[in-house]
Structure formats: C-alpha cells, structure tokens
C-alpha positions as CSV (number, residue, x, y, z in Angstrom):
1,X,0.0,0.0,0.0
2,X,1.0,3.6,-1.1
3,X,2.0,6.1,1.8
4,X,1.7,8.8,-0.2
5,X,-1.9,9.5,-2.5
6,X,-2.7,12.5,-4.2
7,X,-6.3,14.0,-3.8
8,X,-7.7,16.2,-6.6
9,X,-10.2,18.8,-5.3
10,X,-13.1,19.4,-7.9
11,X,-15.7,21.3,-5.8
12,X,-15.0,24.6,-8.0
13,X,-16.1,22.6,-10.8
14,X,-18.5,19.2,-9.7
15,X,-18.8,20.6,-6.4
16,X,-21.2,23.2,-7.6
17,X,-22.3,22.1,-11.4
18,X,-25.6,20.7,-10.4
19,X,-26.6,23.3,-7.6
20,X,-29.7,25.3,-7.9
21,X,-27.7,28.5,-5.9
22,X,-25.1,29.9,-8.7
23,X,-22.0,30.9,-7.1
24,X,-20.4,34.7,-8.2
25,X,-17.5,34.8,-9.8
26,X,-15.7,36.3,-6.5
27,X,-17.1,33.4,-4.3
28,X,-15.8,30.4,-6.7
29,X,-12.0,32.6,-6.5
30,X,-12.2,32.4,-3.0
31,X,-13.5,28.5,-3.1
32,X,-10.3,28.0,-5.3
33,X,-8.0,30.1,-3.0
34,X,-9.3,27.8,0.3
35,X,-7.9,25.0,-1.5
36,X,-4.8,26.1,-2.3
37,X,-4.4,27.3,1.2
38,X,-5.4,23.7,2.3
39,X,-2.6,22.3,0.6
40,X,-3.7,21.1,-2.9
41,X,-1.6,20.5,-5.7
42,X,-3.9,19.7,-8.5
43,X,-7.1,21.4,-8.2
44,X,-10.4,21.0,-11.0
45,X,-11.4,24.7,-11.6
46,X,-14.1,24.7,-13.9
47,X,-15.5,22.9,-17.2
48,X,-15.6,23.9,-20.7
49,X,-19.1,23.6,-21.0
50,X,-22.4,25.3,-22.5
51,X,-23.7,27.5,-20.0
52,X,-27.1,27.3,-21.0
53,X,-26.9,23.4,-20.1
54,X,-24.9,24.5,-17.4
55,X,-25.6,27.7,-16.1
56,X,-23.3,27.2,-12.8
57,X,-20.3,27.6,-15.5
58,X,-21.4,30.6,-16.9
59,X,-18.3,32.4,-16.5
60,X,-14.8,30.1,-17.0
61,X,-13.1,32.7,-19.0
62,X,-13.2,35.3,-16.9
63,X,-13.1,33.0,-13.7
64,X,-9.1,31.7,-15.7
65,X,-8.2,35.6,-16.0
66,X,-8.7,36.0,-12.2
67,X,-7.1,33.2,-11.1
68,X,-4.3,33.4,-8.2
69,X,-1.3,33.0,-9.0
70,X,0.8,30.1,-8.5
71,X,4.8,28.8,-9.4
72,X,4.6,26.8,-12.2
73,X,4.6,22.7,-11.7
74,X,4.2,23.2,-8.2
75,X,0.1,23.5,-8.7
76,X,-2.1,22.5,-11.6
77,X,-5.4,23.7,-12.3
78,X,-7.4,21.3,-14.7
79,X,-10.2,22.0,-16.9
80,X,-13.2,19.7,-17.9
81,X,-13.5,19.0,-21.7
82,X,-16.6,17.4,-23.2
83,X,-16.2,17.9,-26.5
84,X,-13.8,19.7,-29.6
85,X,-14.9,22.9,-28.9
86,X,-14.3,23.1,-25.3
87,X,-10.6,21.9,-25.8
88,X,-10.4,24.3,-28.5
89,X,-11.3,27.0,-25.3
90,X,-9.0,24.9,-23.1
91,X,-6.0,25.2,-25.7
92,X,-6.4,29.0,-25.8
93,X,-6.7,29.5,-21.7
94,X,-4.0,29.4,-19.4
95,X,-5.4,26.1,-17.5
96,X,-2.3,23.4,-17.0
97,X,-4.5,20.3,-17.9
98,X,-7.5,19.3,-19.6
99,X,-9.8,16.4,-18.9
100,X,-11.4,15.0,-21.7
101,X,-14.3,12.7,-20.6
102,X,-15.4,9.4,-22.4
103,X,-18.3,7.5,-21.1
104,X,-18.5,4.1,-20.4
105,X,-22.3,3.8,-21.9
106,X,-23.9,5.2,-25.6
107,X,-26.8,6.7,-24.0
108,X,-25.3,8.3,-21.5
109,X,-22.4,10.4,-23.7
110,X,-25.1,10.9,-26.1
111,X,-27.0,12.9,-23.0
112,X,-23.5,14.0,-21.4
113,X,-21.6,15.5,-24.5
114,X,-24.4,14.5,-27.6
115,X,-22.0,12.1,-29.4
116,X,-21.3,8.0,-28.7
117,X,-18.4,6.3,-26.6
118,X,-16.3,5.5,-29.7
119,X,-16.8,9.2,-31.4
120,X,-15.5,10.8,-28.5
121,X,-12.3,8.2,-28.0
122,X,-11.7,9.6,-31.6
123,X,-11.9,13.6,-30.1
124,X,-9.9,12.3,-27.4
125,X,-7.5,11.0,-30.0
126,X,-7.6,14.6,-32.4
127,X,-6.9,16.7,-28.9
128,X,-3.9,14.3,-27.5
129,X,-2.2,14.8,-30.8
130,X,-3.1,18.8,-31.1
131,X,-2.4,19.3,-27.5
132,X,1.5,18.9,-27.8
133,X,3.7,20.8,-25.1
134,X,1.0,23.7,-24.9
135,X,-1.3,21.7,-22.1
136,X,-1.4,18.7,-20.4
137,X,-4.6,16.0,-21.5
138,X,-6.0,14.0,-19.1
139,X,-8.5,11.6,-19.5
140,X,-11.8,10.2,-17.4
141,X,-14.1,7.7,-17.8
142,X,-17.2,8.1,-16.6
143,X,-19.9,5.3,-15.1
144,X,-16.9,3.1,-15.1
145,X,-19.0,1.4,-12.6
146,X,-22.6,1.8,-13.8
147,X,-24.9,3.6,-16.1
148,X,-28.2,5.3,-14.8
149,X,-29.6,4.3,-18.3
150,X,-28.3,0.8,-19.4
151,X,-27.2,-0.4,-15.9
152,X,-24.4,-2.6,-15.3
153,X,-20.8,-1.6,-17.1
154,X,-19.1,-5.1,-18.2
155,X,-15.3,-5.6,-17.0
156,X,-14.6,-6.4,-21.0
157,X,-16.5,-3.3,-21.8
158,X,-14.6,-0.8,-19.8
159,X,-11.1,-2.6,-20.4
160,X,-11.9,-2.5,-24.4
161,X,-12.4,1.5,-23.1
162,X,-9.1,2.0,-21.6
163,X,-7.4,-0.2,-24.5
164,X,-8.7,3.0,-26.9
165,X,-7.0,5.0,-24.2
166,X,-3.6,3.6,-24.0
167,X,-3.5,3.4,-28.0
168,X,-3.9,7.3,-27.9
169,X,-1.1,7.6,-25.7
170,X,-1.8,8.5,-22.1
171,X,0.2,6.8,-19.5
172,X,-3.2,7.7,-16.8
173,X,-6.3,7.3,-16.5
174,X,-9.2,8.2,-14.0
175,X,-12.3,5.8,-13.3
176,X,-15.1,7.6,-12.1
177,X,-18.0,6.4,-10.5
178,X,-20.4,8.6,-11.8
179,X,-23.6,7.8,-10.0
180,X,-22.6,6.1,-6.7
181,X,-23.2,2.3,-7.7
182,X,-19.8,1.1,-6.9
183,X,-18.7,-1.3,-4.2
184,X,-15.6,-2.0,-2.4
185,X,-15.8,-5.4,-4.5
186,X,-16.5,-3.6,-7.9
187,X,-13.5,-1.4,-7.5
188,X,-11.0,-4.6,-6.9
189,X,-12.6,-6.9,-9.8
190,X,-12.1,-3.6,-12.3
191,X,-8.6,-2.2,-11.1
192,X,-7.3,-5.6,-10.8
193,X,-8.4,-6.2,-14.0
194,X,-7.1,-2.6,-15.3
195,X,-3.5,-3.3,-13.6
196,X,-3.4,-6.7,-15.4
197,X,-3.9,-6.0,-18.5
198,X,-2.8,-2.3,-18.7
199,X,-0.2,-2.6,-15.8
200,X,2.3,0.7,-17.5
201,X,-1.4,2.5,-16.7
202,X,-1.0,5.1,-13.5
203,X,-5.2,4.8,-11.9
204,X,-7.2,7.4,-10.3
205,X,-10.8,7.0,-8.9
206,X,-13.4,9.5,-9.1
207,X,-16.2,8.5,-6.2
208,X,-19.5,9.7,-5.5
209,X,-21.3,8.3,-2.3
210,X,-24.8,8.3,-3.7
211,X,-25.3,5.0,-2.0
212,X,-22.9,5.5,0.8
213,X,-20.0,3.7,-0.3
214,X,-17.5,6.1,-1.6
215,X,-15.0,6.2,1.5
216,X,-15.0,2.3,1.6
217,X,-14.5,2.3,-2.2
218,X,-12.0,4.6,-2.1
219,X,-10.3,2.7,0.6
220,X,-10.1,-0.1,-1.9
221,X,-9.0,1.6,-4.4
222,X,-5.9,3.0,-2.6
223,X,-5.4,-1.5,-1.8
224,X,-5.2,-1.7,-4.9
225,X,-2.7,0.7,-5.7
226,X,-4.7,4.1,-6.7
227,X,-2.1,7.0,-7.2
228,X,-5.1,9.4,-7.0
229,X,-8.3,10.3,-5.4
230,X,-10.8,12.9,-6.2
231,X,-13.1,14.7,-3.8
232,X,-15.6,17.5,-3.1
233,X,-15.5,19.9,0.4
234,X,-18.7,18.9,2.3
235,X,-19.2,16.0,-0.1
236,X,-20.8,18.5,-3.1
237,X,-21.3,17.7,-6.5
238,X,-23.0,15.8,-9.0
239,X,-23.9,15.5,-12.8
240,X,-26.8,17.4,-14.2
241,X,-27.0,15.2,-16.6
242,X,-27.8,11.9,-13.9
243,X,-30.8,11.6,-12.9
244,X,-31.0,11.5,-9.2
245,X,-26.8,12.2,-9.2
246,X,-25.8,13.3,-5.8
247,X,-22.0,14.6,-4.1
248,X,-18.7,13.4,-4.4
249,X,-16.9,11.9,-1.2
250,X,-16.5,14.4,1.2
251,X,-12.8,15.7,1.3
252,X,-12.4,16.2,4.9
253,X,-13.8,12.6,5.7
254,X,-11.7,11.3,3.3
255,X,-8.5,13.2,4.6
256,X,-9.8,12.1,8.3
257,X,-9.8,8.5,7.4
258,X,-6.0,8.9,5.5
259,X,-4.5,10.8,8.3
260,X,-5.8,8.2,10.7
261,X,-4.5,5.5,8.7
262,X,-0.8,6.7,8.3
263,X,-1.4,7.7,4.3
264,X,0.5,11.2,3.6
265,X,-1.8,13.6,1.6
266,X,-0.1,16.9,2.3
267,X,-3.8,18.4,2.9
268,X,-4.3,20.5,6.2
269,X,-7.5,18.2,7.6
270,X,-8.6,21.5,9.6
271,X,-8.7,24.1,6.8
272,X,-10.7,21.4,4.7
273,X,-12.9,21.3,7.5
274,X,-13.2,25.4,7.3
275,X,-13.9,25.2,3.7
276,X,-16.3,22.3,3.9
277,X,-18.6,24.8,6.5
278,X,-17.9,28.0,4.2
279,X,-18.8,26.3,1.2
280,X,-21.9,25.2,3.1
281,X,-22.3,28.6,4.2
282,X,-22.4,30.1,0.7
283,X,-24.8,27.6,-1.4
284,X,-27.0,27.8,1.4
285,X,-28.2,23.8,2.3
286,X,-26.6,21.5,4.6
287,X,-23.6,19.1,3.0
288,X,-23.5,15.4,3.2
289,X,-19.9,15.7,4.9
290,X,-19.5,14.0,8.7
291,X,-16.3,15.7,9.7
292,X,-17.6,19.3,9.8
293,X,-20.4,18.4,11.9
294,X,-18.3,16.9,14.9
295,X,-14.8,18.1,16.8
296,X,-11.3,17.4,15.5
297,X,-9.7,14.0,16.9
298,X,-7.0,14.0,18.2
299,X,-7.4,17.7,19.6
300,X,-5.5,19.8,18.4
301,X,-2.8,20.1,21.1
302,X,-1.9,16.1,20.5
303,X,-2.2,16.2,16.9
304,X,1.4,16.1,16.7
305,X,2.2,13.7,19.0
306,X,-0.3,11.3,17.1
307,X,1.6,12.4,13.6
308,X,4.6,11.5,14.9
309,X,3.5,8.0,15.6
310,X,2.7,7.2,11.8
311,X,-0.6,6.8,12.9
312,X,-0.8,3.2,14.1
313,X,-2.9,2.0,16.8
C-alpha cells in the first residue's frame, strides 16, 4: 500500500455544477484560494461547458483571467473537456491540464456531451495529438462502474475502453463512479483487472457516495494501488446530466480516514474542514460531509504527538 496519494479537489467545478444557488465569480475565487491554502496540488477549476446546459459555468473565462497565482509545476489547475470545442477553449486558456471525458455507456455520452463512446475516443484522440507541449490532457471515464440508463458496465467493456485510451497515448487514466453504484468489490474486480492488462497504466478514482459507499470504495482503491483520489469539500457535486446524481466523497472525511491511517496527503485536515462549512455557508443547504459536523480527533494540542506516531494504533 501507497503512503503517499494525491487527492484532486473538484468542488469549483463538480462541487457546484448541479446546484440550484449559482456561485459569483468572486465566491468560486475564494472556493479555489481555500484550497490552495489547504494544501492542494492539483485542483479541477471549472468545465468547458455550455452555460445554457450549465448555467453554474457561466463564467470560466473570466473566472481563468482572475485566477491566483501560483509557481509553475508546483500546482495545476485542470479544466473539464466534453467535447472539440471546449478543448479548443481549453488550448487558448492558461489552465495546466485538460480532462477530456469518455463515457463508459452510448446513451449516456449521447446525453453528457451529444455524441457516442467510440466518437469521443476519436476527439480524445484529435486533442492528444493537437495538445503537444501547450497543455497537459487528461482523460476520465465516466460510469466506469454503472450507467443510470443501461445499468451494469461489463469488466470487458470498460477494459476495451481503456485499450482505446492507451492506443492514444496516455500513461493515466481516471475511473469515475459517476452515480454512486460502486462497491468495495467492484472497484477490486475492475482495477485488478485494469492493472493486469494495462499494468504501464497510473489509476485514479473518481467516487460519488450516492449509495454510501465512496469512502469504503476509495479505501479499496488506494489496496489496490490508486495514485489518486478525487473529492468535493462537504461532499458536493454531482452531474446534471444523472438523474438523481448526488456529491462526491467528502474531502475532509476522506483526509480524516487517511490521516488516521498513516497515508501522507499533504492536505491541512482542519482548513478542509473550514472550507467544507464555508462552502456550506455560501450555497445555502446543509452538505453530506461528517467531519464538519463533529470536533477534531486527536485535539489539536496532541495532533502532533499522534503524527509522529505514523498513525498506528
């Protein structure tokens, strides 16, 4: 098992996609600057998106003029790409990556991003070889797990999937569990399957706890040899394009359940905490997150002690 995993924030982009209160432009800076002040390195700042299917992303342009600055290679701020047209947008911005996503199931990329599975592997395949030095492509693949429309997502379907994907040329990929179907069992059968076959293949998961599973899948996944998580402050987020999708896995209960277990993240558990009740705070509703609701363990004034001791038990 890892000691080290890196966890990707996207509440300035899924965190707040699907919520009915649109954040300002000033209040998603300030969302972005928290994170960087909780110790983030690779933070999901928006989506290249319609904003009239997606009205919370009605300003990325002027949101990537304003924001902070940062040394180079030290943090990366990634941009979701759904189609041509957005990477065309994300090629002209000043982002560090972009994340093309392919989904696992027809009818759902025909709702997500209005073309098929295979016609966006050949996008994917257009932007790697456009992209060059000038950004950074990443790639996700969403309802890895599970489709709200056509259910179950084969093992031999999703690794023909990330066959396309290492033809292309990326050396990473990230699994997302788009609609909280997953189990701790689902995760080992598919990344032990992934690592097999694919085993030159870095692996990141991308959990929602719909079903409340997301902290024991992502537990799994790290078993299993994860070099990434991603999360959501407060456990916001969700697709608009899901029916019933609800958040991510909370960041501070995931960082909680890391720091207890001895797992470096290099994220400040308390500040996430802060950010998880500010960001609850400024959409107005209660967030499905545990940790902001109860008291720091260890206190504060034995934290130390306890870091010292790797955190065993």
């Amino acid at each position: 098992m890892k000691d080290f995993i890196q966890i990707v924030e996207v509440s300035p982009r899924d965190g707040i996609q699907n919520e009915k209160k649109i954040l300002n432009t000033n209040q998603k800076l300030e969302l972005i600057s928290r994170t960087i002040e909780s110790g983030f390195k690779r933070i999901e700042v928006t989506s290249f998106v319609n904003p009239k299917k997606v009205p919370q992303m009605y300003d990325t342009d002027q949101l990537i003029e304003r924001l902070p600055k940062k040394e180079k290679n030290v943090i990366e701020f990634v941009g979701l790409v759904l189609n041509e047209r957005g990477f065309k947008r994300a090629l002209d911005s000043n982002l560090d990556v972009a994340n093309y996503v392919i989904v696992a199931s027809d009818t759902f990329s025909l709702r997500n991003q209005g073309a098929t599975t295979r016609d966006n592997l050949k996008v994917l395949k257009q932007v790697f070889s456009q992209a060059e030095k000038k950004i950074e492509i990443a790639t996700t693949i969403g309802a890895s797990f599970g489709c709200p429309f056509e259910g179950e997502i084969s093992v031999s379907h999703l690794l023909t999937i990330v066959e396309e994907v290492s033809k292309i040329g990326l050396n990473e990929i990230c699994l997302a569990d788009t609609i909280g179907v997953a189990t701790p069992k689902d995760i080992k059968t598919k990344l032990k399957a992934i690592n097999t076959a694919f085993p030159q293949l870095k692996v990141r998961l991308h959990l929602h706890n719909t079903r409340n599973t997301g902290i024991a899948n992502a537990w799994e996944g790290i078993e299993q040899g994860v070099v990434g998580l991603e999360s959501s402050f407060g456990g916001s987020g969700g697709c608009p394009f899901a029916p019933n999708a609800t958040g991510n896995i909370p960041t501070e209960d995931l960082i909680y359940m890391l720091d207890r277990s001895g797992i470096h993240t290099g994220i400040s558990l308390s500040k996430s905490i802060e950010t998880a009740r500010w960001l609850e705070e400024q959409l107005d509703k209660p967030l499905p997150g545990f940790l902001k609701n109860t008291d720091q363990f260890p206190p504060a004034n034995n934290l130390e002690d306890f870091k010292n001791s790797k955190g065993a038990l």
